[in-house]
N, C-alpha and C positions, 0 to 999 in steps of 0.2 A: 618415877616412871609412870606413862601413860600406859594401863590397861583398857585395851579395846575392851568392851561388851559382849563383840562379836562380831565372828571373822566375817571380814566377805569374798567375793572369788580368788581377788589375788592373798589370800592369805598366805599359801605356800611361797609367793613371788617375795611378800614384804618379811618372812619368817629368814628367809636367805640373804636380807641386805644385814640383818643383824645391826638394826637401828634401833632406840631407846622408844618406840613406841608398839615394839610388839614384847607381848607378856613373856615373861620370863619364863612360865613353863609350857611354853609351846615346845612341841619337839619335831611338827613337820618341817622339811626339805622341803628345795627348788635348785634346780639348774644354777649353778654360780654366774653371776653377768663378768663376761671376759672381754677382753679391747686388744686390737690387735693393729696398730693406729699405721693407716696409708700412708707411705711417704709423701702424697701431695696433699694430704689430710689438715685445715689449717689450724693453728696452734690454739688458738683463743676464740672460744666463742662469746659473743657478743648480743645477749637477751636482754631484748627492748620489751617493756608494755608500757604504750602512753595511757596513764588512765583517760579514761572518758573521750579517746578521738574514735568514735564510730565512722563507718563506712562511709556516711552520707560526709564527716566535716573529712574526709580524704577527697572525696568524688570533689566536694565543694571548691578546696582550694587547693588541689593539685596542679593547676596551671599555674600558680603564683610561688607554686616551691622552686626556689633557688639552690638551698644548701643540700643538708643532709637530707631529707625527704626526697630531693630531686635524684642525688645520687643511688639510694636503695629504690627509686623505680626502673634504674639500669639493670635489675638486677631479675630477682623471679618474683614476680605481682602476681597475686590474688587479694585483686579487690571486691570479692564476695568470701572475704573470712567471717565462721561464724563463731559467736560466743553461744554454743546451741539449742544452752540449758534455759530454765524460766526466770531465774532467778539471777538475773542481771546488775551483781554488787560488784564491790572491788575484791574483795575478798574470795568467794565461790570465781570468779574472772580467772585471778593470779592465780590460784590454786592448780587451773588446767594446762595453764602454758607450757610449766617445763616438769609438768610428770607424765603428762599425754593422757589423764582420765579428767571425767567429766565430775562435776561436784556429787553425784550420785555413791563414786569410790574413793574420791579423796575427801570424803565427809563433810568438807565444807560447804553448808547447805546456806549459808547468808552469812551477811556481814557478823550475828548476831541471832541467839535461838534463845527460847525459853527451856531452863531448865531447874525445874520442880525439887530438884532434889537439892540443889543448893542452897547450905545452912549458914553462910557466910556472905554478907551484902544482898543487891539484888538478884531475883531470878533470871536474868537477861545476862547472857554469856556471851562475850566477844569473842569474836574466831580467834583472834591471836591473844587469847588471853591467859594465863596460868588459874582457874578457877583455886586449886589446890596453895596458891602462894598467897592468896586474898585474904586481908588483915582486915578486923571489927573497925569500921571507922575509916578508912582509907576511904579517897577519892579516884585514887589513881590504881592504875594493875599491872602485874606482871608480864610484857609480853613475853610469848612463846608462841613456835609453831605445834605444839601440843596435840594441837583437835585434826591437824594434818593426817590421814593414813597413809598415803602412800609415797615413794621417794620420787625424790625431785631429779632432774638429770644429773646435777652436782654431784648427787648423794650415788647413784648410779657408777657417773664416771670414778668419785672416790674410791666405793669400792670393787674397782677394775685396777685403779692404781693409785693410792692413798698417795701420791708427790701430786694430783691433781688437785689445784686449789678451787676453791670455790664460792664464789663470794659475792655479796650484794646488795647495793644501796636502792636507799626510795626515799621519797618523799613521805609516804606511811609504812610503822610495822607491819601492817599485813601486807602488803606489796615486797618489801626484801624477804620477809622472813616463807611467803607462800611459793616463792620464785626462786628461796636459797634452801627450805627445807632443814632439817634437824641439824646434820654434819656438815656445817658452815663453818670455814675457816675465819673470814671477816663478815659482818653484818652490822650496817647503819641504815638509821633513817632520822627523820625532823619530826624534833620533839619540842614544842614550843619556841626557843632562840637558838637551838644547837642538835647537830647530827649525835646520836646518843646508839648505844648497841644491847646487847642480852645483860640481864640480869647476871652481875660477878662477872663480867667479863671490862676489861679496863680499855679505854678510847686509845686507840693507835695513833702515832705521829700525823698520819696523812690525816685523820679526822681533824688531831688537834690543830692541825693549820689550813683545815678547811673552815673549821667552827671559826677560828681567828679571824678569819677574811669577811665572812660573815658579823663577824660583831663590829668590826670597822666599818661594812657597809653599813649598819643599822644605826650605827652612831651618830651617822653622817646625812644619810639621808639620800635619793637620789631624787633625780628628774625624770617626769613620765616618760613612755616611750613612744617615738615618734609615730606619728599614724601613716603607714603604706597607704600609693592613692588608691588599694582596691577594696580598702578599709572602711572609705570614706561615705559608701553609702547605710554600711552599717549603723554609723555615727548618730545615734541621735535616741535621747532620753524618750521611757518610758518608764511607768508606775506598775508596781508589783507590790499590792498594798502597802506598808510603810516603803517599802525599797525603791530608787529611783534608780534603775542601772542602762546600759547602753553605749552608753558615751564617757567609759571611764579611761583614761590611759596610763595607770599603774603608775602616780607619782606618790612615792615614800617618802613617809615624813620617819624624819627620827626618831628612833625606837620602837616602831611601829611591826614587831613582826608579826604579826596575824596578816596586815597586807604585803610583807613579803612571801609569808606563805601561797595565796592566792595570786601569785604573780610572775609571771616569767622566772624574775630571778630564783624562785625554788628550782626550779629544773635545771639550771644555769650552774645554779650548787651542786647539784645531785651529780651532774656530769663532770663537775672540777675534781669533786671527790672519788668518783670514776676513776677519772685518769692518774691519779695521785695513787691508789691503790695498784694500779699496773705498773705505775713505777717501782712503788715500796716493795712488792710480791715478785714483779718480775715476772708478772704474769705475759703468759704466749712465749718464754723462753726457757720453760722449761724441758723435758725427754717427751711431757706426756700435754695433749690440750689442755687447758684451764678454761673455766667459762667465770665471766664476768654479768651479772644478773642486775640490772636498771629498770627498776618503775618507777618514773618521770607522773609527777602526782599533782602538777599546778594546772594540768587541762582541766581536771576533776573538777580540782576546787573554784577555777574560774568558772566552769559550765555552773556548780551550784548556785554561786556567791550571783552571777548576772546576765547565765541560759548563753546557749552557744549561737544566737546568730546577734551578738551586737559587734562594736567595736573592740569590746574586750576578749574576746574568742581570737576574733581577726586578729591581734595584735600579737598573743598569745601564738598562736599558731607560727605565725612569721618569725616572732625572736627564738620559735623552739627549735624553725626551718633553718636557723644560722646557730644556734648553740651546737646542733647534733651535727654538722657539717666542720662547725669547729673540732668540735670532739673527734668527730671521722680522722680529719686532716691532720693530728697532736697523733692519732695512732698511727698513719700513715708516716709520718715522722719517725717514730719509735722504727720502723721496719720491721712491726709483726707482722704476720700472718691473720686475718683474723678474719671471721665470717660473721656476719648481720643477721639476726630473727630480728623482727620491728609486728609490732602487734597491740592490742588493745584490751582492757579487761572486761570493756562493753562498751554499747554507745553511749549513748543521752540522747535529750528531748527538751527544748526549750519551753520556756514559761507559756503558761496559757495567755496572757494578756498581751502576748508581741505576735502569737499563733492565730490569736484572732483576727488581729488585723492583715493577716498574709495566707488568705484564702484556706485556712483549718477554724473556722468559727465554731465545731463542734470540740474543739480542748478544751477542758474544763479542771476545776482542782475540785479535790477528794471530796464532797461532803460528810455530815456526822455520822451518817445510817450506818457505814461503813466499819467505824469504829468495832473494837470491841466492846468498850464500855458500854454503846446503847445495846449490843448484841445483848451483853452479859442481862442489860436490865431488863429487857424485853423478855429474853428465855427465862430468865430467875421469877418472874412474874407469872409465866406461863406454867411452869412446872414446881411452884410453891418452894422454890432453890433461893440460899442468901447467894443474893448479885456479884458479893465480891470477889473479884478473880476467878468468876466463874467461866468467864473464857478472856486467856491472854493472845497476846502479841506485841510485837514491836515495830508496828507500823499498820500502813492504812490500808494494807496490801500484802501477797505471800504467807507465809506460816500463823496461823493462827493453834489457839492449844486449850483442851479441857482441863478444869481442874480436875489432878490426878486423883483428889480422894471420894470422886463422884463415884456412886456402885457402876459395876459393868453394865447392867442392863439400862440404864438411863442413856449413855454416852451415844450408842448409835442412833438416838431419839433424835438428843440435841446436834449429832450435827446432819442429821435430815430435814430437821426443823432452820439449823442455821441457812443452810444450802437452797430452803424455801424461800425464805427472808431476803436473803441476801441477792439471790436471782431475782427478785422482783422488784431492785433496783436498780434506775435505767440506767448506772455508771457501772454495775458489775455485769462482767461479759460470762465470768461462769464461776462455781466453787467445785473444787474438785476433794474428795475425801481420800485420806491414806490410804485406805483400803482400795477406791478405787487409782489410786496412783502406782501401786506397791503390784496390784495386777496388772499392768498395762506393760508389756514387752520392752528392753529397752530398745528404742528406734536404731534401724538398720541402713533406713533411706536416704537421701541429699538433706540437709538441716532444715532447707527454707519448706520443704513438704509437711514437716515435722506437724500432727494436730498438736493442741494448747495442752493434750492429757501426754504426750509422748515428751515435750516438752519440758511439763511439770516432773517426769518420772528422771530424767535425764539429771536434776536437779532433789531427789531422795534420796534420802537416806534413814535409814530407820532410830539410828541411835542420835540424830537430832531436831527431824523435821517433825511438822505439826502435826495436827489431828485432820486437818484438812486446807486447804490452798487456795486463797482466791484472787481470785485475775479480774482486775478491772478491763474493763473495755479503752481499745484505742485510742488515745490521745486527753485519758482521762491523769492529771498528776495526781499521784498520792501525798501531795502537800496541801493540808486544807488551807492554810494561811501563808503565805507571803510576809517574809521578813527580811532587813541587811544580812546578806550571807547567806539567804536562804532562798530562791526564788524559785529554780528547777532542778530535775532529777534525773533518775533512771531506776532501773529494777523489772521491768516488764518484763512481760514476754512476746511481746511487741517486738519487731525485726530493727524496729529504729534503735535500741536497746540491744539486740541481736549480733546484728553487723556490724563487723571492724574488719579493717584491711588485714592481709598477711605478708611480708616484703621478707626476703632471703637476701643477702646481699654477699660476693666475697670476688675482689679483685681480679677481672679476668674470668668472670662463668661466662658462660652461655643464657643471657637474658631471654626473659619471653613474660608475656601476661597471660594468666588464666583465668577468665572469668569466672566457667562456673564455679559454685560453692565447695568450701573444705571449711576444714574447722582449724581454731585452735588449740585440741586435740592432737593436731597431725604433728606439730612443731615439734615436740618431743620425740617422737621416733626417726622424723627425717633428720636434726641434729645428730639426733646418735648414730644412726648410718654412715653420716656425713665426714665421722671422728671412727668411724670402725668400733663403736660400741654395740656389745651383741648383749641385747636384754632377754632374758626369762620369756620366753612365748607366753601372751599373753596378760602381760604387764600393763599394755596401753590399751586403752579404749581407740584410740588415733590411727593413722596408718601412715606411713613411709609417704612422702612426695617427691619425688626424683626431681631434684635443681637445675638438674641440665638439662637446660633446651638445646641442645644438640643429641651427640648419636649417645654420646655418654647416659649413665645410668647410678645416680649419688646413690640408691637404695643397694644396687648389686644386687646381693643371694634373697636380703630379706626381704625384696619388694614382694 
């Protein structure tokens, strides 16, 4: 059992779902969450997060969607959704979609945090990792949604009416398991050559002859995928120090899945094993809704492996615009009922060296100053301190951390000193310290007004973030090097990073677009409305968004 540290507001809300990560001798109450489900209420909902499709790659090729993109903008748009927090991972992303709080209360503060206290491997802790399951020696870890605090919709709807199933596949464990939460009926993702699920739990039929299908394609081998003519100006190689990307078009060679992973056909999977799972469960046919939980994980890994404005992006996009149209149309078949959330776990931001050339000359990648390691050496030097691990992180950007056995009176030195340092380098925009993050009010306003310190606050949490938080300037990557598979990123706090669409979709609404800003935050609450789920006041960070663009009102009492 995960023992919290310490509560935070919703304590009394998460002590009432009576899930495996609130301590065992709490004794506070909360309001029971009850469901009282509409007759036209639809049976199945249907939670989409494309990783890594930001606002701009929607704006970009929205006129070229045919399939399922095209369909879910008949429906309710907001194409200023925001991801609202600083810390723009997959992990802190998923975390907010379907429990409606921001990474500040669902603890998920990064992909990945340092933490000191850990006597088993290294100090760098992944969000979905079992820290407590970690063997001497081991390469690999246990996932779990563990470090989660608060419940996910699933978990919500379950315990309203435990016949609700709730289930959920990705392309990464933190994407099912952030999006399916502790009480998950099924949960897959791709794990090297095969969809794989929790630790002691055994691969269900639908898996095993999804994994099947999958090992026949890898056998085999396919051929690239054809280039759309709007592709065609994308088309064309550039260098990203050893890496030459642009002009790829996802041809697989036999046995090769690391490029399956990176490449259309992973979503193509994610979605077959979808559908196989709604047949198996029977899910949308049961008394009560069931939700079905999809994070679609090959945009990610294309933006990384070769930045989102080549051929490979374009290519990507269009076979996902006909997989998810397939998928639609196999459910429409079935004769469920079923309603559409489509969303993002953040943007991205392409490589500096195709940025350059296309009028952003000021993109640039990370330099060393940045590092911890020269920090560590610089300040160890300064205040007669051994260097090593005298200040961590894991990355070139975000949570940075004292070593914890420095005395207390040195620690506010060094990161006043680091905060000197580090601002008077021309790639960092600011460093902001816990203490001043932890004061800063959590923001009330439209996301995009949000300053870079309301931001960062949206994105704290005390029992995992650092000592102090630093924000590179604009269009700066935090990849100092260029490699195969590694070219660009995301994590900013940067709006390009920020921004991703938010689409509703369910047979017969009343459509309409909203521009201005919501977050994805709200998505959780407005589902639940949507299913006659009545949550604990005060459970979401999010708010209700009424689907009906007509006279109707999907929120009712709770709006």
């Amino acid at each position: 059992m995960f023992r919290v540290k310490s509560l935070s507001r919703f304590a009394a809300v998460l002590l009432a779902t009576a899930l495996p990560i609130i301590p065992a001798s709490a004794q506070e109450t909360a309001p029971a969450v009850s469901q009282q489900v509409p007759a036209n209420a639809p049976r199945l909902i249907v939670a989409i997060s494309i990783d890594q499709f930001s606002g701009d790659l929607f704006a970009q090729y929205r006129q070229h969607f045919t399939g399922g993109f095209a369909r879910l903008t008949q429906g309710a748009v907001f194409p200023a959704g925001y991801q609202s927090h600083a810390a723009t991972e997959t992990c802190p992303g998923h975390s907010t979609i379907l429990t409606g709080n921001r990474p500040a209360h669902t603890g998920i503060i990064a992909n990945s945090w340092i933490d000191q206290s850990v006597t088993v491997g290294p100090k760098v802790v992944y969000c979905a990792e079992d820290v407590a399951q970690r063997s001497a020696g081991s390469k690999d870890y246990v996932a779990s949604p563990v470090h989660l605090l608060v419940p996910t919709l699933g978990e919500w709807m379950k315990k309203a009416n435990p016949a609700a199933r709730n289930i959920a596949v990705s392309g990464k464990d933190r994407g099912a398991l952030m999006m399916g939460g502790h009480d998950i009926d099924q949960v897959y993702w791709w794990k090297g050559k095969e969809f794989v699920t929790l630790n002691g739990r055994k691969i269900g039929p639908s898996a095993e002859a999804q994994n099947a299908q999958v090992t026949t394609l890898l056998a085999k081998g396919a051929a690239k995928f054809p280039l759309p003519d709007h592709c065609r100006r994308a088309d064309r190689a550039i260098k990203a120090g050893a890496a030459s990307v642009g002009n790829g078009h996802f041809a697989l060679k036999a046995g090769d899945s690391g490029a399956f992973r990176s490449s259309p056909r992973l979503d193509r999977a994610t979605l077959d094993l979808g559908l196989k799972l709604v047949d198996e469960q029977k899910l949308g046919k049961g008394a009560v809704p069931d939700v079905l939980s999809l994070s679609l994980s090959a945009t990610d890994y294309v933006g990384h492996s070769t930045g989102t404005e080549g051929a490979e992006m374009c290519i990507q996009l269009a076979q996902l615009d006909m997989a998810l149209g397939d998928f639609f149309a196999s459910l429409d078949k079935r004769g469920i009922d079923y309603a559409v959330a489509l969303t993002a776990d953040h943007g991205g931001f392409d490589l500096p060296e195709r940025l350059n050339e296309q009028a952003l000359d000021k993109s640039s990648r990370v330099g060393d100053a940045v590092s911890a390691a020269q920090l560590s050496a610089t300040l160890a030097k300064r205040y007669g301190l051994e260097a090593k691990d005298l200040i961590l992180s894991d990355g070139a950007s975000g949570d940075y951390w004292l070593r914890r056995d420095l005395p207390e009176g040195i620690k506010g030195k060094l990161v006043d000193d680091a905060k000197r340092l580090l601002e008077a380098d021309p790639q960092v925009e600011v460093v902001l310290s816990a203490a001043a993050i932890a004061a800063t009010p959590m923001p009330t306003t439209s996301p995009e007004t949000w300053t870079l310190a309301e931001r960062a606050r949206a994105s704290y949490n005390p029992l995992h973030s650092g000592d102090f938080v630093v924000m590179l300037k604009r269009g700066v990557v935090p990849i100092a090097k260029a490699g195969p598979g590694y070219v660009a990123t995301h994590g900013s706090p940067w709006d390009y990073d920020r921004r991703v669409p938010i689409l509703f979709w369910r047979k017969g609404m009343n459509g309409f677009e909203q521009p201005s800003p919501v977050e994805t935050v709200d998505i959780a609450p407005s589902l639940a409305a949507w299913i006659g789920l009545k949550i604990p006041q005060g459970a979401f960070d999010g708010r209700c968004l009424d689907l009906d663009g007509g006279t109707g009102n999907t929120c009712g009492a709770i709006r």
